[in-house]
PDB file of N, CA, C and O in Angstrom:
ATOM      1  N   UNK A   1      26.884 -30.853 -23.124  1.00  0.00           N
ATOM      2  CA  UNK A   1      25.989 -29.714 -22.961  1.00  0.00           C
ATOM      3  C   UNK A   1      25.532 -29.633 -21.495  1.00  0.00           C
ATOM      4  O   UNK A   1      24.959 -30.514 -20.854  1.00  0.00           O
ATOM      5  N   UNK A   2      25.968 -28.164 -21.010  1.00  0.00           N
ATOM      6  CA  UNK A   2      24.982 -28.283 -20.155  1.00  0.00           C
ATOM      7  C   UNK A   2      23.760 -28.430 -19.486  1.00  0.00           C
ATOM      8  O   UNK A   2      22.905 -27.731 -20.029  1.00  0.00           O
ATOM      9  N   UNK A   3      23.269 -29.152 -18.381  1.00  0.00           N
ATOM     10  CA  UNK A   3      21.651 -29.128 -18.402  1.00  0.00           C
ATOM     11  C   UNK A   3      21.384 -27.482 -17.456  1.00  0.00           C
ATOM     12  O   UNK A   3      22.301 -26.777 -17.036  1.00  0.00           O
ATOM     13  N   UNK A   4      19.730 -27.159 -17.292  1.00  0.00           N
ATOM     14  CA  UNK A   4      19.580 -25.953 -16.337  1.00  0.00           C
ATOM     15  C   UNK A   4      19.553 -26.158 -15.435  1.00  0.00           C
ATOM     16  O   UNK A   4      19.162 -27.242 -15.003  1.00  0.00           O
ATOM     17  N   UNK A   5      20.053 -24.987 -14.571  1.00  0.00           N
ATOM     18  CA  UNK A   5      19.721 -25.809 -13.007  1.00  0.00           C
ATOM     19  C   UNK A   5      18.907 -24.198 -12.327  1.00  0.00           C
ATOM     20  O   UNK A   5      19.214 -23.045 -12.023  1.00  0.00           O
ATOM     21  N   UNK A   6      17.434 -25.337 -12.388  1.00  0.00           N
ATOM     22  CA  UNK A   6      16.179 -24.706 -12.334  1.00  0.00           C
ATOM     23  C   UNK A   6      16.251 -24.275 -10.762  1.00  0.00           C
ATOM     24  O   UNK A   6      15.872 -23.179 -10.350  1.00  0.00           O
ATOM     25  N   UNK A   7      16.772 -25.267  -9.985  1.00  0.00           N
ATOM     26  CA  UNK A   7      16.458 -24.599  -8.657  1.00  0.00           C
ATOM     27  C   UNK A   7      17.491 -23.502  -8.160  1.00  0.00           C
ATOM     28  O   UNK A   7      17.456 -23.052  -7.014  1.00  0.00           O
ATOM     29  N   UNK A   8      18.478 -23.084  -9.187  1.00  0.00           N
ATOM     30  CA  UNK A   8      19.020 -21.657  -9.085  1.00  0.00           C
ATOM     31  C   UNK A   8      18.269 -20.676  -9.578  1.00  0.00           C
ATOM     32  O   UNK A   8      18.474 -19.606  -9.006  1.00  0.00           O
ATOM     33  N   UNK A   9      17.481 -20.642 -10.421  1.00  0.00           N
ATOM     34  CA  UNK A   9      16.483 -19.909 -11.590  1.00  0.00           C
ATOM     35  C   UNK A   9      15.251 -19.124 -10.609  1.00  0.00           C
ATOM     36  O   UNK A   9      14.843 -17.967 -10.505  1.00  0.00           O
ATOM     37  N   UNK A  10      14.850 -20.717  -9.834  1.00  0.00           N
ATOM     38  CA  UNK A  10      14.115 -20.263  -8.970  1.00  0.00           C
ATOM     39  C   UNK A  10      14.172 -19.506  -7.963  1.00  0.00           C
ATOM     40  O   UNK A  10      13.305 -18.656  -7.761  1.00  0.00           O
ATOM     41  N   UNK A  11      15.438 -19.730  -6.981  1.00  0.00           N
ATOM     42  CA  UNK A  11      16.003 -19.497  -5.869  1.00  0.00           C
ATOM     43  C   UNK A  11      16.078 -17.666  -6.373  1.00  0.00           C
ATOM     44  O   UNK A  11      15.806 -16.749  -5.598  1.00  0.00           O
ATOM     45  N   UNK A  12      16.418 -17.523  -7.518  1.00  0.00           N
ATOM     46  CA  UNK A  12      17.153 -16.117  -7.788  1.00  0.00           C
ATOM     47  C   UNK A  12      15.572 -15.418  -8.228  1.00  0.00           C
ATOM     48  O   UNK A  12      15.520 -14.218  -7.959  1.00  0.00           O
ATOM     49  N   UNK A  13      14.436 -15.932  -8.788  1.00  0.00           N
ATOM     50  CA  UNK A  13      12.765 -15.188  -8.723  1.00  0.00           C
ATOM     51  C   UNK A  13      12.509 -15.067  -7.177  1.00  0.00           C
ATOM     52  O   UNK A  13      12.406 -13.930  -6.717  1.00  0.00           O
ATOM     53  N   UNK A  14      12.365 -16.489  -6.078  1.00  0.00           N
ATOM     54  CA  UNK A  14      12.065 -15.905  -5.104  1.00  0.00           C
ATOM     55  C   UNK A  14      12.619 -14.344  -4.439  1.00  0.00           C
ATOM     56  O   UNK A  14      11.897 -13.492  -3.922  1.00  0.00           O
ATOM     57  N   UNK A  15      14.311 -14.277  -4.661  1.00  0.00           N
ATOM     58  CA  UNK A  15      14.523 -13.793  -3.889  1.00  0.00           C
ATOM     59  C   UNK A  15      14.278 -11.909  -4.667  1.00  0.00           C
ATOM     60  O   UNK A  15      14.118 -10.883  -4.005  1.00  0.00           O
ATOM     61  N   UNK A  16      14.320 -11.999  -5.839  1.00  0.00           N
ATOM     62  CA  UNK A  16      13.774 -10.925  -6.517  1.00  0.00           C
ATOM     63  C   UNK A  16      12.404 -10.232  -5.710  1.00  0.00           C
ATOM     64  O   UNK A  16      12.442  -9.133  -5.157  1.00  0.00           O
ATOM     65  N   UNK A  17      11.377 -10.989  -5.761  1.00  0.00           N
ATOM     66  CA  UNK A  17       9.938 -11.681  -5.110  1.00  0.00           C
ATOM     67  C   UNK A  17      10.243 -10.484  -3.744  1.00  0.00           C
ATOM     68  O   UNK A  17       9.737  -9.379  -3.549  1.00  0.00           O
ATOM     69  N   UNK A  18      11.373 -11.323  -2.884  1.00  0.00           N
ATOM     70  CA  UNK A  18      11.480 -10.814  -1.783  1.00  0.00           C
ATOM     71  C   UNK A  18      11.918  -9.623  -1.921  1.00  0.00           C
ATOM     72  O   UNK A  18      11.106  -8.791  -1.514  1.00  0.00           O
ATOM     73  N   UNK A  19      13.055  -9.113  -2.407  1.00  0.00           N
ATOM     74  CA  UNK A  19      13.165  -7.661  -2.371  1.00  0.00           C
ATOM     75  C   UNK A  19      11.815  -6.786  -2.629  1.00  0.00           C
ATOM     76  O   UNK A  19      11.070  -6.138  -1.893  1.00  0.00           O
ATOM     77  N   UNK A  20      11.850  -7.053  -3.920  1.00  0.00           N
ATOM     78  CA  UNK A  20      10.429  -6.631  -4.292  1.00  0.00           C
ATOM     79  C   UNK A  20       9.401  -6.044  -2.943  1.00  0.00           C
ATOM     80  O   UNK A  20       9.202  -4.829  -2.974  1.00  0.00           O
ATOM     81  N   UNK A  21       8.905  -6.633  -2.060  1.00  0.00           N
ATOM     82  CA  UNK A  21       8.444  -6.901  -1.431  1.00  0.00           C
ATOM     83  C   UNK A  21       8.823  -5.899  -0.261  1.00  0.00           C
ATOM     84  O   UNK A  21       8.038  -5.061   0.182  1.00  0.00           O
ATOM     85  N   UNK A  22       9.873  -6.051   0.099  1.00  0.00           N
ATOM     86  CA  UNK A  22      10.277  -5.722   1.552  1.00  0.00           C
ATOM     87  C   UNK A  22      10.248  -3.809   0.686  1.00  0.00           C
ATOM     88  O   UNK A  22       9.689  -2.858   1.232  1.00  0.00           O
ATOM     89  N   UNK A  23      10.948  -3.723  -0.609  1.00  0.00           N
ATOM     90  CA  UNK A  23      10.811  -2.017  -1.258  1.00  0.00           C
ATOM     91  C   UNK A  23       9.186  -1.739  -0.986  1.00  0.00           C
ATOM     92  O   UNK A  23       8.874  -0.683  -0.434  1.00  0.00           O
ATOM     93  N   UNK A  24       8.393  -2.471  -1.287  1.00  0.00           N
ATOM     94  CA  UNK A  24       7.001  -1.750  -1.363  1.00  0.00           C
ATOM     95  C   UNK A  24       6.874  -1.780   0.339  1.00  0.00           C
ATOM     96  O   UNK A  24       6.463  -0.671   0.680  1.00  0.00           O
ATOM     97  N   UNK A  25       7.075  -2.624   1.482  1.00  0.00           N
ATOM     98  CA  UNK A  25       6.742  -2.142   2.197  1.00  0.00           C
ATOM     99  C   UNK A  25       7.910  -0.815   3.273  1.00  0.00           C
ATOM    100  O   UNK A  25       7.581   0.011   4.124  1.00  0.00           O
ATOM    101  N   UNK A  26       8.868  -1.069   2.865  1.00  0.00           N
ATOM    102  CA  UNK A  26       9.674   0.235   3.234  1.00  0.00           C
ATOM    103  C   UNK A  26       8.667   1.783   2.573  1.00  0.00           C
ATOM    104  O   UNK A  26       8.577   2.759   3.318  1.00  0.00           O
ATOM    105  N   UNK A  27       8.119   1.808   1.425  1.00  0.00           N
ATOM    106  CA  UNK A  27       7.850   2.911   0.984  1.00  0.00           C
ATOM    107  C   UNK A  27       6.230   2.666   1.800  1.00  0.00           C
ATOM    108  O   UNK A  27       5.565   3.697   1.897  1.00  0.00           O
ATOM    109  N   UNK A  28       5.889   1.967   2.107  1.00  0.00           N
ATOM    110  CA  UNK A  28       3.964   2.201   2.523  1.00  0.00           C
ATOM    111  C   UNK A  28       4.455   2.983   3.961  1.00  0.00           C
ATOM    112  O   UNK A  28       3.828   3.980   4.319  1.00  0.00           O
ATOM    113  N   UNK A  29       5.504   2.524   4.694  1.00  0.00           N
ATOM    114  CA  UNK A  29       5.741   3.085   6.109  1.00  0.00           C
ATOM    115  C   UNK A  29       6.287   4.090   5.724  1.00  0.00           C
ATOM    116  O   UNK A  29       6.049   5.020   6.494  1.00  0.00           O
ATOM    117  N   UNK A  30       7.174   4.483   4.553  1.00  0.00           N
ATOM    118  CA  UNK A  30       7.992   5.780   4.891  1.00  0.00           C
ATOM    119  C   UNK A  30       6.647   7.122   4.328  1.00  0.00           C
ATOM    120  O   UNK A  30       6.654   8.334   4.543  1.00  0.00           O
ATOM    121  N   UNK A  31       5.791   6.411   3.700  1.00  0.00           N
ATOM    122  CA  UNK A  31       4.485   7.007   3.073  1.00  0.00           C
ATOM    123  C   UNK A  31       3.392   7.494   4.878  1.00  0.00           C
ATOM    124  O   UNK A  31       2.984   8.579   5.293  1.00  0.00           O
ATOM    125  N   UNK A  32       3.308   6.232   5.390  1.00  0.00           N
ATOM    126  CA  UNK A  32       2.845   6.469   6.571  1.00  0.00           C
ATOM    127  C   UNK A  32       3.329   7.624   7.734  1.00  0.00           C
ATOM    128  O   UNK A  32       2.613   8.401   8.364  1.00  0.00           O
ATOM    129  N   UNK A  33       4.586   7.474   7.776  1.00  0.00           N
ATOM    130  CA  UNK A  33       5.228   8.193   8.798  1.00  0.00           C
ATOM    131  C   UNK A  33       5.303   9.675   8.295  1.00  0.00           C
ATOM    132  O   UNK A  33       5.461  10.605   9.086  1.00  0.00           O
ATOM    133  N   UNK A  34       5.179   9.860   6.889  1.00  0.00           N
ATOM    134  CA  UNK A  34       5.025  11.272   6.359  1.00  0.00           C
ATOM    135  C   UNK A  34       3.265  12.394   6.643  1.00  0.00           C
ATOM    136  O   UNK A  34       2.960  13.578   6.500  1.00  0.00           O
ATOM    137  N   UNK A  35       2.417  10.873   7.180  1.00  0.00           N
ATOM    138  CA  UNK A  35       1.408  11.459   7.091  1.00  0.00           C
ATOM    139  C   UNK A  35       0.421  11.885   5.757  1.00  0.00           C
ATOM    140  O   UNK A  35      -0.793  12.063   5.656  1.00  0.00           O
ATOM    141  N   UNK A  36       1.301  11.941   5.005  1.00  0.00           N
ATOM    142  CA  UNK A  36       0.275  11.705   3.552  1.00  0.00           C
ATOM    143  C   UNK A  36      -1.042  10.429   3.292  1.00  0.00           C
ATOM    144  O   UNK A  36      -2.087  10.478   2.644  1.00  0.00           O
ATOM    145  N   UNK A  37      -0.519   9.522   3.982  1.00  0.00           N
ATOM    146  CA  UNK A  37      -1.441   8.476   3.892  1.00  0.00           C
ATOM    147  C   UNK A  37      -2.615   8.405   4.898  1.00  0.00           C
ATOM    148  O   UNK A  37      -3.696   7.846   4.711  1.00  0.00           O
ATOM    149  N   UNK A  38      -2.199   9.084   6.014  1.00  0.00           N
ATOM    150  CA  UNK A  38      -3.522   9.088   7.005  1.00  0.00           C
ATOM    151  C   UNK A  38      -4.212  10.029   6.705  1.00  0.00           C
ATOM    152  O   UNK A  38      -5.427   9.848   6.627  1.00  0.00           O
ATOM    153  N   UNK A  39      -3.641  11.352   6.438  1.00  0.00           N
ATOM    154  CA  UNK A  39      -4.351  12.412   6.146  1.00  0.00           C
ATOM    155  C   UNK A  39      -5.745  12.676   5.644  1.00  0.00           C
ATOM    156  O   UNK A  39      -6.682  13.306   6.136  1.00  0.00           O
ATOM    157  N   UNK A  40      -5.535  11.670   3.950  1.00  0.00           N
ATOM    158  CA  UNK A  40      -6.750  11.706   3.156  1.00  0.00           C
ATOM    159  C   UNK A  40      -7.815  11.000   3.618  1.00  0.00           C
ATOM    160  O   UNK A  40      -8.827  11.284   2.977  1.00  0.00           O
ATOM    161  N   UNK A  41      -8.028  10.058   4.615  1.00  0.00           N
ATOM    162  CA  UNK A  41      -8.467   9.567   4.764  1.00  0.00           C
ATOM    163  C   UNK A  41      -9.518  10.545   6.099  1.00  0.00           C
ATOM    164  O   UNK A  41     -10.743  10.473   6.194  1.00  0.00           O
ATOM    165  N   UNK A  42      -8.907  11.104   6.683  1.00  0.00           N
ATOM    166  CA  UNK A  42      -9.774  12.692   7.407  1.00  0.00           C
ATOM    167  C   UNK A  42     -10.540  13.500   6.563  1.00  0.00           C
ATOM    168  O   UNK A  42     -11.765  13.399   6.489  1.00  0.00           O
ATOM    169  N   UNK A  43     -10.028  14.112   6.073  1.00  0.00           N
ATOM    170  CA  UNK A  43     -10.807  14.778   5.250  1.00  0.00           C
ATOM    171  C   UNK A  43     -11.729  14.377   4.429  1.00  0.00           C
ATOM    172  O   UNK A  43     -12.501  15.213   3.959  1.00  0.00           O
ATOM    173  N   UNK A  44     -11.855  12.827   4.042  1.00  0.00           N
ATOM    174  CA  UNK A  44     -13.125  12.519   3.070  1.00  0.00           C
ATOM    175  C   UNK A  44     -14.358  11.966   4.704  1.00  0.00           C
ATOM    176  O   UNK A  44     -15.554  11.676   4.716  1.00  0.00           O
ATOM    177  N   UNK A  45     -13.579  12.019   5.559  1.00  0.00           N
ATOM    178  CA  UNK A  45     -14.661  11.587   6.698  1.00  0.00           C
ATOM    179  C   UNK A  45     -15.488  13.219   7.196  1.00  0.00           C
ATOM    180  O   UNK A  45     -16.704  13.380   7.296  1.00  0.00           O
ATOM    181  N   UNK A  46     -14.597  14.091   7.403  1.00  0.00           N
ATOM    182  CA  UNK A  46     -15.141  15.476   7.832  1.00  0.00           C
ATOM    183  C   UNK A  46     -15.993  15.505   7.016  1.00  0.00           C
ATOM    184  O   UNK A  46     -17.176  15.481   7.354  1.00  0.00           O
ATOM    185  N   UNK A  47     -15.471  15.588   5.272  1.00  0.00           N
ATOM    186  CA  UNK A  47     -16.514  15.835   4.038  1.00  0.00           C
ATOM    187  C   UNK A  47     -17.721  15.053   4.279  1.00  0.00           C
ATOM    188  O   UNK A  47     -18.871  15.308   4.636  1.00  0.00           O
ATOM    189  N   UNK A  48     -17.064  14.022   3.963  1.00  0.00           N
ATOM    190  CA  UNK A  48     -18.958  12.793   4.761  1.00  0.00           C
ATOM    191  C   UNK A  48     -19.781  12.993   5.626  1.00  0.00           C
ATOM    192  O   UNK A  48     -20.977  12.874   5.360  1.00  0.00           O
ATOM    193  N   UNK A  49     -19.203  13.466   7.312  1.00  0.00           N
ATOM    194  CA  UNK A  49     -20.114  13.476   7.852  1.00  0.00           C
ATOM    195  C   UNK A  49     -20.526  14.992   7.805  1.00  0.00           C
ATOM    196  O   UNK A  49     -21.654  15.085   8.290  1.00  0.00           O
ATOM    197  N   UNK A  50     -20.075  16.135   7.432  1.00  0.00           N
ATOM    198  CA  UNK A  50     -20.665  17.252   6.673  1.00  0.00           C
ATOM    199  C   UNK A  50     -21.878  16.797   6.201  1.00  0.00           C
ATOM    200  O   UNK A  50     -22.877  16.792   6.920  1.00  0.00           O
ATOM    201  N   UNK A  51     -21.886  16.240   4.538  1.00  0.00           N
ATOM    202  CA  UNK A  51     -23.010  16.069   4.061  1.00  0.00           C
ATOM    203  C   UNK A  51     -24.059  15.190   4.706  1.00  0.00           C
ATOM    204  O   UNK A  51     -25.221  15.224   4.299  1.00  0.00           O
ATOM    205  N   UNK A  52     -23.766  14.575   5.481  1.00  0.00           N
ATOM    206  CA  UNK A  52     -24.910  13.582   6.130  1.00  0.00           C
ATOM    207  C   UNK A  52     -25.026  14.397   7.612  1.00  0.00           C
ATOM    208  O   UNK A  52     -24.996  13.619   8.565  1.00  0.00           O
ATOM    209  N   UNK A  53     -25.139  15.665   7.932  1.00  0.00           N
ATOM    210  CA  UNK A  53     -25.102  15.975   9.273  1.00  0.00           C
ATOM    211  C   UNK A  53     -26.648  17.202   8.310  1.00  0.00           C
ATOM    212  O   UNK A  53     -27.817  17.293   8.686  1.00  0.00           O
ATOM    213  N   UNK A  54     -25.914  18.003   6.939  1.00  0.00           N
ATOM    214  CA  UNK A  54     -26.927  18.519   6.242  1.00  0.00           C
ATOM    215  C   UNK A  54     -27.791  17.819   5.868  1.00  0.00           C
ATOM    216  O   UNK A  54     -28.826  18.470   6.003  1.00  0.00           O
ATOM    217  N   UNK A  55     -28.101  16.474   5.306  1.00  0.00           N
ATOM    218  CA  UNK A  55     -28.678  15.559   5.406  1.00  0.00           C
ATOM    219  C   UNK A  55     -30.340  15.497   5.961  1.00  0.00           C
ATOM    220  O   UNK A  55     -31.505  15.763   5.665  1.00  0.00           O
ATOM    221  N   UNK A  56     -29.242  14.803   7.223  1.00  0.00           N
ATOM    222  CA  UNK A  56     -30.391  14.822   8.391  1.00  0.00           C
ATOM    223  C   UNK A  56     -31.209  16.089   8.808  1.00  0.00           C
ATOM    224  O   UNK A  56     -32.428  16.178   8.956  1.00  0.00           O
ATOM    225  N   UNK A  57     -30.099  17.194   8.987  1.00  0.00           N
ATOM    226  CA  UNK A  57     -30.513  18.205   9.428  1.00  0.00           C
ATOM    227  C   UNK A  57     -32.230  19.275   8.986  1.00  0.00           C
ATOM    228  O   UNK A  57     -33.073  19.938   9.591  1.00  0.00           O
ATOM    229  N   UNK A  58     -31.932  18.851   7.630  1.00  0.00           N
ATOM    230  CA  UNK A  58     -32.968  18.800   6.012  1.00  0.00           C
ATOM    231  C   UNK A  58     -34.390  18.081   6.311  1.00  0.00           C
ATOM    232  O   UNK A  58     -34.271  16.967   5.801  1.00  0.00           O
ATOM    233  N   UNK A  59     -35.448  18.165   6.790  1.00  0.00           N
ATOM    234  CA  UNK A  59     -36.445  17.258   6.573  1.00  0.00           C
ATOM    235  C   UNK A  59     -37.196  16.821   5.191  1.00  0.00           C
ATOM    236  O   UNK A  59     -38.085  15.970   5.214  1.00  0.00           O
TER     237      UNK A  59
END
């Protein structure tokens, strides 16, 4: 009988692991470079300092 040979088992999760890995960060940059990802992050600041400019403005 054969025995397992765990450090192939393993070798073949890390490297899953790694693809894994390198796909999510190919898509965060191809997400970045589209501008979708910086974008939202403007507009909830305009919105913010909107309401805190009425805010203050308000006694």
């Amino acid at each position: 009988m054969a025995t397992p040979n765990y450090n192939y088992e393993k070798r073949q999760r890390e490297l899953a692991k790694k693809k894994k890995k390198e796909e999510k960060l190919k898509e965060r940059e191809s997400r970045k470079s589209d501008g979708t990802e910086g974008s939202a992050p403007q507009q909830e600041d305009s919105e913010s300092a909107a309401a805190h400019t009425t805010q203050l403005g308000t006694p």
